[in-house]
Each structure stands twice: as C-alpha cells, then as structure tokens.
C-alpha positions as CSV (number, residue, x, y, z in Angstrom):
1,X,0.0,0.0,0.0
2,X,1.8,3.5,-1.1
3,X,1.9,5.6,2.1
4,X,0.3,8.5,2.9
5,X,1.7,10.9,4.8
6,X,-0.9,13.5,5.0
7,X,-0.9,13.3,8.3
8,X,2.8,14.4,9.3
9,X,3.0,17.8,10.6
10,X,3.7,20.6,8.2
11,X,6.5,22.6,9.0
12,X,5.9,26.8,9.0
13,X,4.6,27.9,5.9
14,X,7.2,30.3,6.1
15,X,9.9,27.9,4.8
16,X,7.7,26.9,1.5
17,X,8.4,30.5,0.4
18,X,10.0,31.7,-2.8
19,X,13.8,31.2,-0.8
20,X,16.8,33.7,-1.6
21,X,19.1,32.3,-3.7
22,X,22.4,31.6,-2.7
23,X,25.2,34.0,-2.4
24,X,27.8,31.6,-4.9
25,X,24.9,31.9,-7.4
26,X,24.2,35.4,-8.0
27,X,26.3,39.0,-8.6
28,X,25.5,42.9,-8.6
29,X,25.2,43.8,-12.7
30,X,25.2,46.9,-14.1
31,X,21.9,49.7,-13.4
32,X,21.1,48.1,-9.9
33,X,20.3,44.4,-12.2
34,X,21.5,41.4,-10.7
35,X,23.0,38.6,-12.5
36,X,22.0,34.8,-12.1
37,X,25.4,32.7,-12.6
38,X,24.1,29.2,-11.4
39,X,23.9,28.4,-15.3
40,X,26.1,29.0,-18.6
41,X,22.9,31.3,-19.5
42,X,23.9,33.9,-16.7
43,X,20.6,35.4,-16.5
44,X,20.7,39.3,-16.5
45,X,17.7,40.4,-14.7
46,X,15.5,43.9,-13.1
47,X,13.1,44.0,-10.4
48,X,10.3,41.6,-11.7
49,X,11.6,40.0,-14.0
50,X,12.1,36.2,-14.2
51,X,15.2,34.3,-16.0
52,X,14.7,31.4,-19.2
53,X,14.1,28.8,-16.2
54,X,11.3,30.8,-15.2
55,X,11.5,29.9,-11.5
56,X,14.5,32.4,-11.0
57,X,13.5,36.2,-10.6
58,X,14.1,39.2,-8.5
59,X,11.5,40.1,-6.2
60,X,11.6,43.1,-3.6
61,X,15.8,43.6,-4.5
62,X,16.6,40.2,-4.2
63,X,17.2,36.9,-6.7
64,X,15.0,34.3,-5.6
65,X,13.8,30.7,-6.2
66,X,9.9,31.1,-6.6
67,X,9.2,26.8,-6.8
68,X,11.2,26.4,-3.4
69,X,9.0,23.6,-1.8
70,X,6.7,23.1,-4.7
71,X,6.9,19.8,-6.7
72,X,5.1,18.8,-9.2
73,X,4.5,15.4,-7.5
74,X,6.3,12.4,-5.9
75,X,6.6,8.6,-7.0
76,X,8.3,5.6,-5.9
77,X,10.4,4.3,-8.7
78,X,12.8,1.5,-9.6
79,X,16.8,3.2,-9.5
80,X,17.0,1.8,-12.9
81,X,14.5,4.2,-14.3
82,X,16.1,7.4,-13.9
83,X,18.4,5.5,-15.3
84,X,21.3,4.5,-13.4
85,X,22.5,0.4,-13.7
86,X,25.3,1.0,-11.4
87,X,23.8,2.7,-8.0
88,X,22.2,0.7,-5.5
89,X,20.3,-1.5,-8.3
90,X,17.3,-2.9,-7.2
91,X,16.3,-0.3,-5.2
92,X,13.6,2.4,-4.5
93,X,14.0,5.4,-5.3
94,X,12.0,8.6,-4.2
95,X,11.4,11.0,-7.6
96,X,10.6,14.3,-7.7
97,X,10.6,17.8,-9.1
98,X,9.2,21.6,-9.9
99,X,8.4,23.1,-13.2
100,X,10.6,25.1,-15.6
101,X,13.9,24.1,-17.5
102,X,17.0,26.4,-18.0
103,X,16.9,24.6,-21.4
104,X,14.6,25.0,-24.7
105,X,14.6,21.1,-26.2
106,X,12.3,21.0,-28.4
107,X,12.0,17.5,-27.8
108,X,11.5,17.5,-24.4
109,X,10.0,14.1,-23.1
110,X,8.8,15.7,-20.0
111,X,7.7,19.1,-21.6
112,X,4.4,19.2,-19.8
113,X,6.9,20.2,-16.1
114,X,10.2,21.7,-17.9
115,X,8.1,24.1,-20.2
116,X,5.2,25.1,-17.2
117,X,5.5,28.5,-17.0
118,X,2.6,28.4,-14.3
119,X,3.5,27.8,-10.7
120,X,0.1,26.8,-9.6
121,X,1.2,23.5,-11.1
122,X,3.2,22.7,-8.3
123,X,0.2,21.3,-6.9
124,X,2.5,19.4,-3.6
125,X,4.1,21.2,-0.5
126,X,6.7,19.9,0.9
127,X,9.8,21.0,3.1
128,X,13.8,19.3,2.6
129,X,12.7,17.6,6.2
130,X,9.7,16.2,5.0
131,X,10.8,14.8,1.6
132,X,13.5,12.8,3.6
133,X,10.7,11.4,6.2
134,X,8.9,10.4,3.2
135,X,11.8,8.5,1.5
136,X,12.7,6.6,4.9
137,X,8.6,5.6,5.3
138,X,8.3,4.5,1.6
139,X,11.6,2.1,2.1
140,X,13.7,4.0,-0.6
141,X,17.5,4.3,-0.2
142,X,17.6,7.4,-2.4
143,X,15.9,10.9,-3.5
144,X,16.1,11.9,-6.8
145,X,15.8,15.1,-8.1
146,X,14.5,14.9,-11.8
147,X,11.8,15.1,-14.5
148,X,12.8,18.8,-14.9
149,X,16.2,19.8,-14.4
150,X,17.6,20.3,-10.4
151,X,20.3,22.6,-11.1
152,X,17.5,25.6,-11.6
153,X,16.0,24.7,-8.0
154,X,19.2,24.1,-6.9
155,X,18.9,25.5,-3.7
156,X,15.7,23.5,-2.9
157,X,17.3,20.1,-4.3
158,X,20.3,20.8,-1.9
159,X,18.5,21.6,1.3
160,X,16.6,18.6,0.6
161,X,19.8,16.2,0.1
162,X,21.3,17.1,3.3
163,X,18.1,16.7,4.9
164,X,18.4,13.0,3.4
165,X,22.2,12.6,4.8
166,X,21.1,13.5,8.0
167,X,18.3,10.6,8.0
168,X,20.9,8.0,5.9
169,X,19.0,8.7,2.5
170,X,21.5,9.2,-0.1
171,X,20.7,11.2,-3.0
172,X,20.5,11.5,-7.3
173,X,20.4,14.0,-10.1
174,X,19.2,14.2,-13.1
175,X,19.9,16.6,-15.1
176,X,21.5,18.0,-18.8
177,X,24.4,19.1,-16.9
178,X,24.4,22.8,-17.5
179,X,25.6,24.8,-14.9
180,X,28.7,27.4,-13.9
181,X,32.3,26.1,-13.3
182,X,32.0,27.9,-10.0
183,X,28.6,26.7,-8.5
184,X,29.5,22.6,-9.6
185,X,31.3,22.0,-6.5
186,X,28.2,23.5,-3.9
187,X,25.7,21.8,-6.1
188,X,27.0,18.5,-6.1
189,X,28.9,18.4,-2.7
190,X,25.8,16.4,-1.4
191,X,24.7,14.4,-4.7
192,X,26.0,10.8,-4.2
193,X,24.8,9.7,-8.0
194,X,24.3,11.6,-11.0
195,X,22.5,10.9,-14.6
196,X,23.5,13.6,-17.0
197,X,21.4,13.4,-20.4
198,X,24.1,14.4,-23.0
199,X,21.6,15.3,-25.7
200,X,24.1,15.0,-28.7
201,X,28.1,15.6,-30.0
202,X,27.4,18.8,-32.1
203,X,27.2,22.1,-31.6
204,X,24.8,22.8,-34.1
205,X,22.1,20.1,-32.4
206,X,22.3,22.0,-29.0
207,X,22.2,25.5,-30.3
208,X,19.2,24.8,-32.7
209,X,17.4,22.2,-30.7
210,X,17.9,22.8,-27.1
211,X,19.4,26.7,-27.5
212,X,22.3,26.1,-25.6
213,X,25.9,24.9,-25.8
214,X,27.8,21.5,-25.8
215,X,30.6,22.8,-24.5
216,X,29.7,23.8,-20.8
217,X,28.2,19.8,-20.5
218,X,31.8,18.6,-21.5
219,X,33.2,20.3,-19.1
220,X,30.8,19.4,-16.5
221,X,31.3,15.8,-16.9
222,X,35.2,15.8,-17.1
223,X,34.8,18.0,-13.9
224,X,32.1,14.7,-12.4
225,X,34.3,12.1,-13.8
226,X,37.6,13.8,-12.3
227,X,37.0,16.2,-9.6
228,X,33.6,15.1,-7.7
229,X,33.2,11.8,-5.4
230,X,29.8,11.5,-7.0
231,X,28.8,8.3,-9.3
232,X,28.1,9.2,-13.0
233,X,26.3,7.5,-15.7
234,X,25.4,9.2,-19.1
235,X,22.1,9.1,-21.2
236,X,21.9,10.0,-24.7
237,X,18.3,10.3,-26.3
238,X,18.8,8.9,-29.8
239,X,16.7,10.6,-32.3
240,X,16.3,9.5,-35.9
241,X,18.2,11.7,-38.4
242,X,19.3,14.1,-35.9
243,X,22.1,12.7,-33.1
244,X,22.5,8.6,-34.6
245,X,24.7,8.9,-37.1
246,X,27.9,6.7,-36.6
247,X,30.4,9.5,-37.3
248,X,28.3,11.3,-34.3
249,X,28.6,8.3,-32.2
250,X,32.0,7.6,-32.5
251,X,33.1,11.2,-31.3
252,X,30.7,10.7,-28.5
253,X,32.1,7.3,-27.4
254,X,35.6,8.6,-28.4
255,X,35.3,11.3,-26.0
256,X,33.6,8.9,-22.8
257,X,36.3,6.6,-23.2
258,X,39.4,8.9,-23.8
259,X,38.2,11.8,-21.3
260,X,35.7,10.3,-18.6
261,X,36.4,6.7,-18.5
262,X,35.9,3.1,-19.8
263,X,33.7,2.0,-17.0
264,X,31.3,5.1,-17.4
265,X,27.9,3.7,-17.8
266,X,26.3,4.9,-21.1
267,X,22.9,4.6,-21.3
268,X,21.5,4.8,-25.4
269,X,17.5,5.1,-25.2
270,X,14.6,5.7,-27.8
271,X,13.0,9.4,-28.9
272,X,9.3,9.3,-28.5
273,X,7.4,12.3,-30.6
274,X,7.1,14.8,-28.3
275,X,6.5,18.9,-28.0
276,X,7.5,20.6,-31.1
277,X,9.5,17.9,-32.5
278,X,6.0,15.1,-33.5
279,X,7.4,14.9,-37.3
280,X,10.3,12.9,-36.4
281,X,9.4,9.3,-36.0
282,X,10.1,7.1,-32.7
283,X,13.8,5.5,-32.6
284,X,13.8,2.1,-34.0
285,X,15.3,-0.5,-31.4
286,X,17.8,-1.4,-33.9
287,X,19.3,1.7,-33.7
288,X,19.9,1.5,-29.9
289,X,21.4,-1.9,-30.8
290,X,23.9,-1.0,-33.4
291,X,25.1,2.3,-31.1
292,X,25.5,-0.6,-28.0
293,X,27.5,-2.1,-30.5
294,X,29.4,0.5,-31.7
295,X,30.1,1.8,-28.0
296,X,31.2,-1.8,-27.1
297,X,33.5,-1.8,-29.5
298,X,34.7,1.1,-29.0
299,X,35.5,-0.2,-25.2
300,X,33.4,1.2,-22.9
301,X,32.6,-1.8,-20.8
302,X,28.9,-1.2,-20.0
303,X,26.5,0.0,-22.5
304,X,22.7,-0.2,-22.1
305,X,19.7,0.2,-24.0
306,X,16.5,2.3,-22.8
307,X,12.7,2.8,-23.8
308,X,12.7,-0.3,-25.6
309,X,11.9,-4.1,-24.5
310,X,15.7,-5.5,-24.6
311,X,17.0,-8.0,-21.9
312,X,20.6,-8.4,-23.4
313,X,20.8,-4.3,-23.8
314,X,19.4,-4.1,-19.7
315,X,22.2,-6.4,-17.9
316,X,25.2,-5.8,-16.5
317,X,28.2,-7.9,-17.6
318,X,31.4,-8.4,-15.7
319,X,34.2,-6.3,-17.6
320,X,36.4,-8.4,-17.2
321,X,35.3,-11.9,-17.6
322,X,32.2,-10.8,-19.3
323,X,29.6,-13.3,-17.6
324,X,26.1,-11.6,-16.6
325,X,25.8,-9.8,-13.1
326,X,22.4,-7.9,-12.7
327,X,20.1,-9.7,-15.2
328,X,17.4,-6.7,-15.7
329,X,13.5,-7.2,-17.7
330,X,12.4,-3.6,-17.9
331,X,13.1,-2.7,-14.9
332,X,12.5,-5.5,-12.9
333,X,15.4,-7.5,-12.0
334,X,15.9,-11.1,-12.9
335,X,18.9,-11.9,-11.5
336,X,21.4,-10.6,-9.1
337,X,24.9,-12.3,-8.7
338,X,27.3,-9.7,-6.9
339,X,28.5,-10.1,-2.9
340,X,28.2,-7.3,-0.9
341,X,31.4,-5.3,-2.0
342,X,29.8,-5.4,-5.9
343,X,32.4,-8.4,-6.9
344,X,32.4,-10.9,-9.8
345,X,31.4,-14.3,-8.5
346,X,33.2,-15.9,-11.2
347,X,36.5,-13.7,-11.5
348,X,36.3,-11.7,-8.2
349,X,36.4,-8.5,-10.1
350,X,34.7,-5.7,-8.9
351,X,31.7,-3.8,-10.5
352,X,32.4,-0.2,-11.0
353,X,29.7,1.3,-9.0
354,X,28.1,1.9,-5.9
355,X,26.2,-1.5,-4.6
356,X,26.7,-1.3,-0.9
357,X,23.5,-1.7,0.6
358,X,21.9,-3.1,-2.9
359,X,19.0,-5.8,-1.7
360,X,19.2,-7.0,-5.6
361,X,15.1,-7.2,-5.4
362,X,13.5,-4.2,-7.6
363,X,10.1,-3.8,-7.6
364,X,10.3,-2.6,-11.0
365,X,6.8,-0.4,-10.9
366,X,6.0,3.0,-10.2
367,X,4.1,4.0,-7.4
368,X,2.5,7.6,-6.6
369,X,3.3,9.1,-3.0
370,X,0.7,11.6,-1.5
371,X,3.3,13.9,0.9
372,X,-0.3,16.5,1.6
373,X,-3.2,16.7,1.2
C-alpha cells in the first residue's frame, strides 16, 4: 500500500516561500540588475523579471527561487529508471521535481513540467525535512531530483539532500548538466549519484534544438568524472536523423572513453514524438542496438539500452570476464549475482559502481506518494 503521509505535521509555511538564492549563485550587474550565474545562460535580470528557467527572478531587491518547496508530484520508482545500472540497483527510489527548464529542447519528453510556466502547477508542498521522512517511510535508499532539471531549483534540491544525509538517504540528479564552473562544486557536494542526459556531440544540435551549448556539458562531466566523489552514468536520447549517425557516435564514445572513462555507464535510449518535434518518428530498437554495438567496440565496458523491451541491452556484464551480473527485464530485476562489496562471483572483479547496501530485489513499478493533502 503506497503511504500517505498527509498526516505528518507541516513545518511553517514560512519555509515553503519563494527562498533567496544563494550568495555563490548570484552577482550585482550593471543599473542596480543582478546577475544569475548558477547556469552558462547567466541570466541578467531587473526587479520583476524572471530568467529562461522561469522559477528564477528578482522580487523586492533580491534573486529568488519562486518553486522552493513546490513539486510537481512524488513517485516511488525502480533506480534503474532514472536511469542508473550501477547505483544501488534494485532499489527504491524517491522521484521528484518543480516546473521550468534552463533549457529550450524541443523535444522535451517531460515538456508538460520543464516548459510550465505556471506555478500553480506545483500542486504538492513539501519541506527538505519532509521529503527525507517520506523516502525513509516509503523504504527507498535514495531521493532523486528529476523530471525537470535540479540545477534551476538548486537550492531546494540541496536543502533537501542534506536533509536526506542526515536521516541515511542518499541522493540522485538528473539533469543536462548545465551549470557554472563555479557553483558545480556547492551543487554536487551532497549528490551521491548523477545521470547527466548528454543530448548529442554537435554544436549545431544544442544551439538549434535545445538553444544552448555543448561545450559547458563537456566540461561538466570531465569536472564529475575527475573532480567530484559523485557516481556518474550518461544518457543520450537517440533521435532518428538528428544525433545517430555513426560518425556522431563515434566522437561521442571517443570522448567517454578517452576523457571520462571506460567504466562510465552509457545509457542509449529511444526518442518518442514529443513537443515541437512530433514529425520525427520514434527510434527504431535497432538503432539502440547497433550504437550498444558501436560503443562496445569502441571499449566502454557497459553499455545499455533504454525505452525499448531488450533484456541483453538491460544487464550488467562483468568487464572483465564478461559473464552476466544484474540480469534486468524492464526494470525488474531477474537476477542478481554480486556479494556485498559489488564483486564478480566468477573472477572476483569488482563492478564499477556503488552497490553497498543493494537488496538485488527491484520492484520494477511506479508507485504515486501523497506527501499532503
């Protein structure tokens, strides 16, 4: 039965608030404006005026985070789905997040929260304390912040993970990845696993599809993959004609295996017609096979295939010996063969990845959580 907490007492009102922003992530600008430098898109804004996230604006002299304590509405879901293979598989996970994007995809899958412009959306109230309480009731070992990007409620998601440390909940992001050099290391100080959707290889595709820029994402993950103590794994929507060409993909797995690291989950998964971008045709699952393929090859030692019914493209193999560890069916998982440390059976090598405290029995379902009423 999916617990409701209805009942646990609401904190003051006062701390569901639109919340000042964060000293690291704001700066005087010229003419009394004040500048937003969370993201690459260093919002320049005047008294009333609100940033491309949307949920970042000055009010009364000061830059604040109007969706602080406002989500769009929390589920219980499989790790695997946000998607991460490598983190504590089999386990619950607590999924949340607010409206707005500080990205334009035209293809957004989850347009319907990243493009609300309307913050009477945010239907559910909740403060950092009681999103923690809720994970520990509902059994999940982690809160993830996701179907619209953290980094633009940044300082909501990170009240809310060091709520979660304090109660033994760890904590996951999902997000494109955009964001300053110089608010990374604040952001992410308290995110113990990280998805970042690295939308394509091209300049072109981000600037005319998502009006942004690869570059900053680069450096975000070489900063993850070198400089952080959190877990990465990558996604990469592939969409037909636009980011699946094998020249494309071979940069892209060039640049994982040459600059993050061979053992660097890569996660391929299939475009659905979405938003402003319904002409272009769902991704055939043969594509997401021949770019597993191609990564394999390639060596990056674990490669996976999403939004499409395929076993093989869903386990975990051993790097080394190559036998299957974490046999997965959408979602649900078949088999589980590592100890306790995430070794080999067979070989005794170790799993990159986090698996203390992995049961190795996923639900595999999603399941709605009421935090008020």
């Amino acid at each position: 039965m999916t617990p409701d907490l209805a009942s646990e007492p609401m904190r003051s009102r006062e701390l569901l608030r639109p919340g000042v922003v964060r000293a690291g992530f704001v700066e005087q600008a010229d003419a009394g404006q004040l500048r937003c430098v969370l993201c690459p898109r260093r919002c320049r804004l005047a008294e009333g005026q609100r940033g491309f996230c949307f949920v970042r604006g000055v009010e009364d002299g000061e830059l604040s985070l109007m969706s602080y304590g406002r989500a769009s509405g929390f589920c219980v879901d499989p790790i695997e789905k946000k998607p991460l293979s490598h983190f504590l598989p089999g386990s619950s996970v607590l999924s949340f997040g607010t409206a707005g994007c500080n990205l334009g995809c035209r293809f957004c899958q989850n347009w319907d929260l990243s493009k609300a412009r309307e913050m009477d959306r945010l239907t559910d109230f909740a403060s950092p304390e009681a999103v923690a309480e809720a994970a520990l009731t509902a059994n999940c070992a982690s809160v993830a912040f996701t179907y619209n990007d953290p980094v633009i409620f940044a300082e909501y998601a990170m009240d809310t993970a060091l709520a979660c440390h304090d109660r033994g909940v760890r904590t996951v992001a999902v997000t494109a990845g955009y964001i300053e050099a110089s608010a990374r290391p604040a952001f992410f100080s308290e995110i113990d696993a990280v998805n970042v959707d690295l939308k394509a290889f091209t300049e072109q595709f981000y600037a005319t599809l998502c009006f942004a820029r690869l570059e900053p994402v680069l450096d975000t993950l070489r900063w993850l993959a070198h400089e952080s103590e959190t877990w990465l794994e990558l996604t990469t929507l592939l969409i037909p004609g636009e980011n699946d060409s094998g020249d494309e993909l071979a940069r892209l797995v060039d640049f994982v295996v040459e600059e993050l690291g061979e053992d660097v989950p890569l996660h391929f998964s299939a475009y659905h017609p979405a938003f402003e971008f319904r002409s272009v045709g769902p991704t055939p699952a043969s594509t997401l096979r021949r770019a597993r393929e191609q990564a394999k090859a390639a060596g990056l030692h674990h490669v996976y295939t999403g939004n499409v019914h395929d076993p093989e493209g869903e386990t975990s193999y051993c790097a080394e010996c190559r036998g299957a560890l974490i046999e997965r069916d959408r979602y649900r998982l078949r088999s589980y063969r590592l100890d306790p440390l995430g070794r080999c059976p067979d070989c005794g090598a170790k799993l990159a990845g986090v698996f203390e405290g992995s049961s190795g029995a996923g639900h595999g379902e999603r399941r709605r959580l009421q935090l008020t009423r």
